[in-house]
C-alpha positions as CSV (number, residue, x, y, z in Angstrom):
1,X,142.9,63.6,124.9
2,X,142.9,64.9,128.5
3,X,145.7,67.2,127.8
4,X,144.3,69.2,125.1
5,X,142.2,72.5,126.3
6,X,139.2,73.6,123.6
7,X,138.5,77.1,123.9
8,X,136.1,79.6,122.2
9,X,137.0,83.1,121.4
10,X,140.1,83.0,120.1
11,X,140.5,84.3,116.9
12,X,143.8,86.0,116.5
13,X,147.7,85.9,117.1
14,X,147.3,88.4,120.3
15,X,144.4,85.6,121.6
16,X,147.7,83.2,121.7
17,X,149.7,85.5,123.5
18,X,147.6,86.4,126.2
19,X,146.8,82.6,126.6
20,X,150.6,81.9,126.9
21,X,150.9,84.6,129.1
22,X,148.3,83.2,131.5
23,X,150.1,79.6,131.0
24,X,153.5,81.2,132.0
25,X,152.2,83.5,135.0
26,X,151.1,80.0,136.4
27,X,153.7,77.9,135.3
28,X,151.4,75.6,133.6
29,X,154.2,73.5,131.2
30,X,152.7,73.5,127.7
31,X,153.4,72.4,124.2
32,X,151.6,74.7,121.9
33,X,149.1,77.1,121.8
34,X,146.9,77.8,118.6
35,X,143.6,78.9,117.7
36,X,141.2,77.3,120.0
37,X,143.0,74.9,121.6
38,X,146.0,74.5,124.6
39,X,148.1,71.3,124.4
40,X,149.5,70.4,128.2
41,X,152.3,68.2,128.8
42,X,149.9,66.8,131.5
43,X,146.8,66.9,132.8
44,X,145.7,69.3,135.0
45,X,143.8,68.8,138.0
46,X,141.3,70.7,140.5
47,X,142.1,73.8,142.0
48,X,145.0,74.7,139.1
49,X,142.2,73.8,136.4
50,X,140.0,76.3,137.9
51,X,141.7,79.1,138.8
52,X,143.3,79.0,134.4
53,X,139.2,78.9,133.8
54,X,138.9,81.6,135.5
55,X,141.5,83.2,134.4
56,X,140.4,83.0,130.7
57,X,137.4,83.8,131.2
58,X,138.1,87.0,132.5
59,X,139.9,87.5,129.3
60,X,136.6,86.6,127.0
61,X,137.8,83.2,126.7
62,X,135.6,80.2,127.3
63,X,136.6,76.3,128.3
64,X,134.6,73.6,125.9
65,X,134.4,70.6,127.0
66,X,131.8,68.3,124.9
67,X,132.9,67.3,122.1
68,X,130.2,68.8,119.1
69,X,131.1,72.5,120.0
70,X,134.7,71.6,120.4
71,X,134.6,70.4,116.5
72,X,132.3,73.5,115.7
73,X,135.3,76.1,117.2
74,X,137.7,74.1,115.3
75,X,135.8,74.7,112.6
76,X,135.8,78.4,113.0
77,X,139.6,78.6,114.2
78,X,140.4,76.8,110.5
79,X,138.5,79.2,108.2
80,X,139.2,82.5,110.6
81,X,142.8,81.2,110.5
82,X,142.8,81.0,106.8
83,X,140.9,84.2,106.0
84,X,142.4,86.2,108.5
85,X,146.1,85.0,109.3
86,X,147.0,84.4,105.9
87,X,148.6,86.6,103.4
88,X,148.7,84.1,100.5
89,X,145.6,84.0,98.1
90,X,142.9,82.1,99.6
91,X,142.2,78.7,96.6
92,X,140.8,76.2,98.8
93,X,138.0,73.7,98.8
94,X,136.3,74.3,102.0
95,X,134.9,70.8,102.2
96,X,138.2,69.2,101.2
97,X,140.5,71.2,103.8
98,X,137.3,70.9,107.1
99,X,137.5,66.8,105.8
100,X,141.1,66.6,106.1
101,X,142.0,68.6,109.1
102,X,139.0,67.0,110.9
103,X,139.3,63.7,110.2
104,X,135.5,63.7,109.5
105,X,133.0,63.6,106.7
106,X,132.5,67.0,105.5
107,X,128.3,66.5,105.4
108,X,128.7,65.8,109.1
109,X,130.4,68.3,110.5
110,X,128.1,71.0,108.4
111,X,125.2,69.6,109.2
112,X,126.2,69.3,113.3
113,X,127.7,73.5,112.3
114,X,124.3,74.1,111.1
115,X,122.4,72.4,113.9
116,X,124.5,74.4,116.4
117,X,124.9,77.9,114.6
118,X,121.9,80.2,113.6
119,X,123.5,79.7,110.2
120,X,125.4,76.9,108.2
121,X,128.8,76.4,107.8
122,X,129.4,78.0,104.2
123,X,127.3,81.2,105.7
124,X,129.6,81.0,108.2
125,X,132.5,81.4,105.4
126,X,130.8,84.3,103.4
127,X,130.3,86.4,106.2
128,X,134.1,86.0,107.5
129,X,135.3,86.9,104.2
130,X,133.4,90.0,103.8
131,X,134.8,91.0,107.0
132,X,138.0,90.2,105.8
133,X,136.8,92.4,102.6
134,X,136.1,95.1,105.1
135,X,139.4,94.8,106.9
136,X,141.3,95.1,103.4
137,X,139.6,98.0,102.6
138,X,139.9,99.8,105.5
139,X,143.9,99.0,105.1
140,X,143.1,100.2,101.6
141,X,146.8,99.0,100.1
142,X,144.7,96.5,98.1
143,X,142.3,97.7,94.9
144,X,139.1,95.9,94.8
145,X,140.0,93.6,92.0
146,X,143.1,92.2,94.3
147,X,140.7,91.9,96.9
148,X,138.6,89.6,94.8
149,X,141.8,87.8,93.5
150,X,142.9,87.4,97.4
151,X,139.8,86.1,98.7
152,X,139.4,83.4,95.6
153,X,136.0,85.3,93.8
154,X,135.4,84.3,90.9
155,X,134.6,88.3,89.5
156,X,134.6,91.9,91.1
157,X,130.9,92.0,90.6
158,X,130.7,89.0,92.5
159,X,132.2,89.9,95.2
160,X,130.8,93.4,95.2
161,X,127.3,91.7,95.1
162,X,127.7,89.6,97.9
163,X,129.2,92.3,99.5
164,X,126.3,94.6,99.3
165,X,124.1,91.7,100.1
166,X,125.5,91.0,103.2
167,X,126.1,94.6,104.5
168,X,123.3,96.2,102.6
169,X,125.7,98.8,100.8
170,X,128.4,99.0,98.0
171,X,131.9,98.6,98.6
172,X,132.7,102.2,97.6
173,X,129.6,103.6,100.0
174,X,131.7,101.1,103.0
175,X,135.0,102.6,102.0
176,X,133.7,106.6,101.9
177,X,131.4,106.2,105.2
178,X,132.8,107.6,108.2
179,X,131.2,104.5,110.1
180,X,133.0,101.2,109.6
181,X,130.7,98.8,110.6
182,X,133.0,95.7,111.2
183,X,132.0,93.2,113.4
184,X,134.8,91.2,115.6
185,X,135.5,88.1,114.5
186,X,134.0,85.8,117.7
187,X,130.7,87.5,116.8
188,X,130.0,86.2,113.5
């Protein structure tokens, strides 16, 4: 659909703001703006199209337009969105939820992630909870057995394992270092 802008980079509420912001300072009519993606009421067209590009991209946000990296940030946006933006316990089947917002075959659209990414898609998911881990310690309102309950581990010790193996140290040596080695989300 011509009307629908794919972007990369946004992974957060304020990433929507700024984007609207950009939208209203030019009077660009919109319908909605979510994670990843712009929908216009029309099409827009040369010099208008170039100067929002720019305009975004001096904000750290990029235009996608072919279509396997579009799906890959729409990936992203729908686990980061879940992780992230959501304060209800994470029970989900991955392959189910990528399937059914996608409207593709789950082996496809891991196997074109993987292809694209240094790393596959449920790589992709570990890491992005364990900076969600991070972030909930850092906020430290949760104990690490909530955490683990939140973020739909089966155990404390697995999550503390995978924890460590990612990050190379124990949740308690993360929580008492004076370093907080988080990572922004667009990097991972």
């Amino acid at each position: 659909m011509k009307n629908i802008i794919h972007l990369k980079n946004m992974v957060c509420p304020r990433c929507i703001m700024a984007v609207q912001e950009i939208l209203d300072k030019m009077e660009i009519p919109y319908k909605s703006v979510r994670l990843g993606e712009i929908t216009l009421t029309e099409e827009l067209m040369g010099e208008v199209k170039k100067d929002l590009k720019s305009r975004l991209e001096k904000i750290g946000f990029t235009l996608i337009n072919d279509r396997k990296s579009q799906l890959i940030e729409q990936m992203k946006s729908l686990v980061i969105e879940k992780l992230h933006h959501s304060n209800n316990p994470i029970n989900i089947n991955w392959a189910e939820y990528i399937s059914n917002k996608l409207h593709l075959d789950y082996k496809y659209a891991s196997s074109l992630f993987s292809s694209i990414e240094s790393i596959t898609f449920e790589q992709y998911i570990i890491h992005q909870k364990i900076e969600r881990v991070k972030e909930l310690i850092v906020y430290d309102e949760m104990s690490l057995s909530e955490i683990s309950y939140q973020l739909d581990y089966s155990s404390v010790a697995y999550l503390s394992n995978q924890f460590k193996k990612i990050t190379g140290m124990t949740s308690t040596h993360f929580k008492n270092s004076l370093v907080k080695n988080r990572k922004f989300l667009d990097e991972i």
